[in-house]
N, C-alpha and C positions, 0 to 999 in steps of 0.2 A: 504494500500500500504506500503510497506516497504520501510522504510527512512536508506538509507547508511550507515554504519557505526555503527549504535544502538547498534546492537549485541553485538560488540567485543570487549566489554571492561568488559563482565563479563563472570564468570570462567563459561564453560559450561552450559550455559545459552541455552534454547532451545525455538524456536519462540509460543511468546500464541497469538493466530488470535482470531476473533470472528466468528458465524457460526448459519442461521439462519432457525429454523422451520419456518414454512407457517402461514403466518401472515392473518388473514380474513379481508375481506373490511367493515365487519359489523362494526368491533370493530371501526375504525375510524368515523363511524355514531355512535355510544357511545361515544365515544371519546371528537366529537368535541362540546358539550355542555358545554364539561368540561374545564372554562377557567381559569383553574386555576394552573395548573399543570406543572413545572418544567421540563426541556429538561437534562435529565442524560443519554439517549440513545447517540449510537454511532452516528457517525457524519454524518448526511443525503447527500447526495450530492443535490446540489440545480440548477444544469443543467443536459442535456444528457452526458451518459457516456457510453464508453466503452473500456475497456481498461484491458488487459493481459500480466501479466509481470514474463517472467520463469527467474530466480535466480541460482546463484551456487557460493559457498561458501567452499574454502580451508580454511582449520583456526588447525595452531600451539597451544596446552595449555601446558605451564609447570607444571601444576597442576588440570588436566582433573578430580582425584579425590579429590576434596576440603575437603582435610584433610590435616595433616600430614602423615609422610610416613609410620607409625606404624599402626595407622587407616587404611590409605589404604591397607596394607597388611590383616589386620583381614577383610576386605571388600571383598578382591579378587582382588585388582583395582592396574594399575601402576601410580604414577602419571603422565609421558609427556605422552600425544595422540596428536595424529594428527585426523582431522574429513572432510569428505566432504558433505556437505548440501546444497543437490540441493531443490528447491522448486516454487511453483507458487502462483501466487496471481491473482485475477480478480475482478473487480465492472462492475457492470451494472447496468446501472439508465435508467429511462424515464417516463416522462410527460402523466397522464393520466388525460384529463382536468386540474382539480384544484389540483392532487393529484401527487405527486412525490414519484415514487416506487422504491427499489433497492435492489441489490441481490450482496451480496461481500463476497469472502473468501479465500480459498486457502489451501495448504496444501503441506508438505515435509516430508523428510526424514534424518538422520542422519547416516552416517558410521563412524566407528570409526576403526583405526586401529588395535592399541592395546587393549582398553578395550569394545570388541567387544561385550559384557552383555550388555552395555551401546547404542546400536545400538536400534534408534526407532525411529516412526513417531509422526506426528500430520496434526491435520485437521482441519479444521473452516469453518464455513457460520453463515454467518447472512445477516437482511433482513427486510424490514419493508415499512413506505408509513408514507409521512406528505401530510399535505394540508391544505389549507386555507380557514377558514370560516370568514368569516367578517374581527373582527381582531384579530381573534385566530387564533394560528398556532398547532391545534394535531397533535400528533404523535403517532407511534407504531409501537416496536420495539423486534425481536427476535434472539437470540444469544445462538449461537453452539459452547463452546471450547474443543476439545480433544488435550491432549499433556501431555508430559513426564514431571516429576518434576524434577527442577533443582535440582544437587545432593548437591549443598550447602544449599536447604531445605527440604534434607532426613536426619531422624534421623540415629546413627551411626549402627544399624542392618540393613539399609534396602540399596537397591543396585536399584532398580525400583519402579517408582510408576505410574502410569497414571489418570491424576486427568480430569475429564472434567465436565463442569459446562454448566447449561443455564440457560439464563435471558430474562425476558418478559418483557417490560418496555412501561408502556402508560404515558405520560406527554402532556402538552399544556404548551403555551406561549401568553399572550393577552399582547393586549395598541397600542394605535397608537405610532407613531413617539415622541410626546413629550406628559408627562403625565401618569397618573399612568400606571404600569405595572406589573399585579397578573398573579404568575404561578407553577406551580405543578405538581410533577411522583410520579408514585410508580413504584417499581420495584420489582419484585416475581425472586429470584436467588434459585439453587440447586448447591452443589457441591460433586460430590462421585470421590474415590478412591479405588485403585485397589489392593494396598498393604495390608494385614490385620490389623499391626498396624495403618497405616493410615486413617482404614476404621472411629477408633477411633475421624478423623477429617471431616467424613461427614458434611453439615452443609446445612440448609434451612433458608434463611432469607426474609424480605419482609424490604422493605425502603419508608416511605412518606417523599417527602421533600413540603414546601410551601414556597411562597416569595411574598412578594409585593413590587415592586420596582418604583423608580421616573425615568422617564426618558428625556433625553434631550439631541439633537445632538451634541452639545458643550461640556455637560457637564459629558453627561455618562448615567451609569443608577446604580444607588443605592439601594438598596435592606433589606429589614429586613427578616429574613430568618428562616426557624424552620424544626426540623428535627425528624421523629421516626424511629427507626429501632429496630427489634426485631430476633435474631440468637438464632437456638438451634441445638445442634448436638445432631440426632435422635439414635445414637449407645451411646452415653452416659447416664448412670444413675446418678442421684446424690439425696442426699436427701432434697424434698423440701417440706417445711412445715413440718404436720404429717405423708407424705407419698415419693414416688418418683415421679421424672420426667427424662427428660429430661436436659441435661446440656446447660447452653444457657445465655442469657446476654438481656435487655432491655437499648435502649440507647435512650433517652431525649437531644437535642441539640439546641439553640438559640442563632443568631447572625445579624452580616450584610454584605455584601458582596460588591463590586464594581467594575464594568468592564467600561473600554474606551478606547480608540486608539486617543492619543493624537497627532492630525495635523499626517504628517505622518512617523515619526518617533520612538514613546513610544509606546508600545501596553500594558495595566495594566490590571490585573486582579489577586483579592484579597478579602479573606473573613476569619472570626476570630470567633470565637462561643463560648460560655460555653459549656461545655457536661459533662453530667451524664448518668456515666454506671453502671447499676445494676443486679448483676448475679443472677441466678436465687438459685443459691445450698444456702443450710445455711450457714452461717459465711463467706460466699465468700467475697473478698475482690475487691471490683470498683475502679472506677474512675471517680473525677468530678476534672474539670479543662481545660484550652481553647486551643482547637485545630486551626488548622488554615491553608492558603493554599496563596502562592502569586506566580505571573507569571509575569513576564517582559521583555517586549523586546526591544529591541533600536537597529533602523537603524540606525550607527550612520553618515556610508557616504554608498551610492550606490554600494560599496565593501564589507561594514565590518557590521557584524549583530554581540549583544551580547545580550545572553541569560541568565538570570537566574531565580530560584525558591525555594520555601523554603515550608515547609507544617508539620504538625503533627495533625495523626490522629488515633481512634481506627478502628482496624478490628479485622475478625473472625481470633484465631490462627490456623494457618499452623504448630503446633506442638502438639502433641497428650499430653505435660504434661498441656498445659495453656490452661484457657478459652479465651482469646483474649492478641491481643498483640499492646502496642503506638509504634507507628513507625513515626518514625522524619529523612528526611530526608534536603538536602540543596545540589542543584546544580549549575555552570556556565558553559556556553559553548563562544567560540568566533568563528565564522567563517570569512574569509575571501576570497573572490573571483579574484581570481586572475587575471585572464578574463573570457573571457565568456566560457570556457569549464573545469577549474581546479579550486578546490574551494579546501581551505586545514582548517583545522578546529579542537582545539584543545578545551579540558575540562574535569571537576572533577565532583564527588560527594560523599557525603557521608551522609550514610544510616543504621539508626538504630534503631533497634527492644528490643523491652523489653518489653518481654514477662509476662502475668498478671494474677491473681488469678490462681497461678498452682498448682500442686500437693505440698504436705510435702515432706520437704528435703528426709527424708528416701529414700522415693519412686519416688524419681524423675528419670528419663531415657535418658535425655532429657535438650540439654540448655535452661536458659532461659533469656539470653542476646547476643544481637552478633552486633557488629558495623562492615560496610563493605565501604572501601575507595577504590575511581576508579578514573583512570587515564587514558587518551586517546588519540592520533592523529588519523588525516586521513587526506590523502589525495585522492580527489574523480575527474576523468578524465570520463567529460562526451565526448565519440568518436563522436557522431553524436544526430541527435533527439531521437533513438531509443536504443542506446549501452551506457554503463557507466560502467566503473570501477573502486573500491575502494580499498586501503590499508588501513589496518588501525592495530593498534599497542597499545597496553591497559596492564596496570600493578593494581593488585588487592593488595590488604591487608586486612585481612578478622581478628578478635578479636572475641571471643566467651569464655564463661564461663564455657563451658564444654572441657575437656580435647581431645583434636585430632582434635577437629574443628576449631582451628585457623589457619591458613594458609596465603602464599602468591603466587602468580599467575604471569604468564607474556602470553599474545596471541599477536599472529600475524596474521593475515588473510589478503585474498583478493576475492574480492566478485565481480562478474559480471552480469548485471540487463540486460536485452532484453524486451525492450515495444511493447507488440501489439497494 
């Protein structure tokens, strides 16, 4: 479901939903022996559900091409657009016995006035089933994204790209209520693109995570936690060992993690890990050192909710010079409720990439640093159970190490939601 406001505080930012192939009932009779297995799938719904929500979206950029104006000339692009994006969204869940099944996705479109190149859709579903054996909770989980790439992570030759990915994710969850609690996924992702340098950033990964955690009503649940994952991009060559391969990275992680919802006001959730990433090409240059992920919420009165979060982690790059790229980001948000139908809600973040084992200077094409600071209100007027309208108002500042990709931004938008 789409949450108010998200959008509009990044420079042409376009929606990525998930989207699901057909998930077999077998797999969840494989599944549920397996209690060991970590919940990283998307978020099940855990009653009946039905619900459809059409969208439409006016939105102002002072800088639709995330560049400078020089860049955007040699692109083809203006910087101010204006854009309308209309779209839908739907879940649907229900109860089969012990088994909880659901189908969610949605899909839009984008016009663009001026930089009408720029005009393109996206689609999603996803989809899957939990259920409960004993005191295991399996899962299985499948996920469709198609969508456009933001043009603030297109390199400066390319003007479109369409990236879509899926992911298959089985995981389980054991323990009772108080007492130990072992659990574990793996997940099988692909992801291809449509641009030809881009194609340069295919990428196939598989991820195990395992945990064993203590748990207790009071107290929480605490976890020691261990992580593999192994990425290669099947369009890259590079030289490994006496021969070639593929380009790719193996990453080693151990940590511990902890979640609770202290009385009813704090909600924590937080984890820190050592990681070793090891590429695969000769002389490739890794990373060992601790990443890490925290979430925080405070009710602090019946009004006023304050969020924030903070995280660094490796992933696959989204830049055809680096094999992977550490991204650290650190956000707050504050919302306030004014009454019961006007909530108005102000917040920051800032989010940076630094990009890792990349090409030699000569031949690089391509930045391989970029810090991006965001700025936001809204205010969101819900009319009735069914109608909601949001303004909302976002100023960007965007830093990069390659010449023409630095920029700054200003949006405006207002956004209108319809629930079925």
């Amino acid at each position: 479901m789409l949450t108010l406001g998200q959008q509009d505080v990044t420079v042409g930012m376009h929606r990525r939903h998930t989207l699901l192939a057909a998930v077999l009932p077998v797999a969840m009779a494989v599944a549920a022996p397996v209690c060991a297995l970590a919940d990283q799938s998307p978020q099940i719904p855990t009653e009946r559900t039905t619900e459809v929500d059409l969208i439409a979206q006016v939105l102002y950029n002072s800088n639709s091409a995330g560049s400078d104006r020089q860049t955007a000339v040699l692109r083809g692009l203006k910087l101010e657009d204006e854009s309308f994006r209309p779209s839908l969204d739907f879940v649907f869940a229900r109860a089969l016995g012990p088994t909880m099944v659901f189908v969610r996705g949605g899909g839009g479109y984008d016009v663009n006035r001026v930089n009408t190149i720029r005009n393109g859709g996206n689609a999603n579903v996803a989809g899957g089933a939990a259920a409960q054996f004993g005191y295991c909770k399996p899962s299985v989980v499948g996920d469709y994204i198609l969508s456009q790439s933001d043009i603030n992570e297109l390199s400066r030759g390319i003007i479109n790209n369409y990236r879509d990915q899926e992911d298959v994710t089985v995981s389980a969850k054991c323990g009772r209520s108080i007492g130990l609690a072992p659990s574990a996924s793996f997940t099988q992702s692909w992801a291809q693109n449509s641009a030809v340098l881009d194609k340069q950033i295919n990428v196939q990964s598989q991820t195990v995570t395992a945990a064993l955690g203590y748990r207790r009503p009071v107290f929480g649940v605490l976890s020691v936690t261990g992580t593999f994952q192994q990425a290669n991009y099947p369009n890259r060559t590079v030289a490994i060992g006496s021969g070639l391969g593929s380009y790719g990275y193996t990453l080693y992680a151990g940590g511990v993690s902890y979640e609770h919802v202290v009385g009813a006001r704090i909600d924590v959730l937080a984890s820190v890990s050592y990681s070793s990433l090891r590429p695969n090409a000769n002389g490739a240059t890794g990373f060992n050192g601790v990443t890490y992920s925290a979430d925080v919420t405070y009710h602090a009165t019946p009004r006023i909710d304050a969020h924030a979060g903070a995280s660094r982690a490796t992933v696959p790059s989204n830049r055809p010079d680096a094999n992977f790229s550490i991204n650290t980001t650190y956000t707050a948000d504050v919302s306030y409720h004014l009454n019961s139908r006007i909530m108005l809600k102000v917040g920051g973040d800032r989010r940076g990439f630094d990009y890792q084992d990349t090409l030699p200077l000569a031949l690089q094409t391509d930045l391989t640093r970029q810090t991006i600071y965001d700025a936001m209100g809204s205010v969101t007027w819900q009319a009735n159970r069914r109608i909601s309208f949001s303004f909302n108002a976002g100023d960007q500042e965007v830093s990069a190490n390659f010449p023409g990709l630095s920029y700054s931004a200003t949006t405006v938008s207002l956004t209108s939601t319809a629930k079925f």
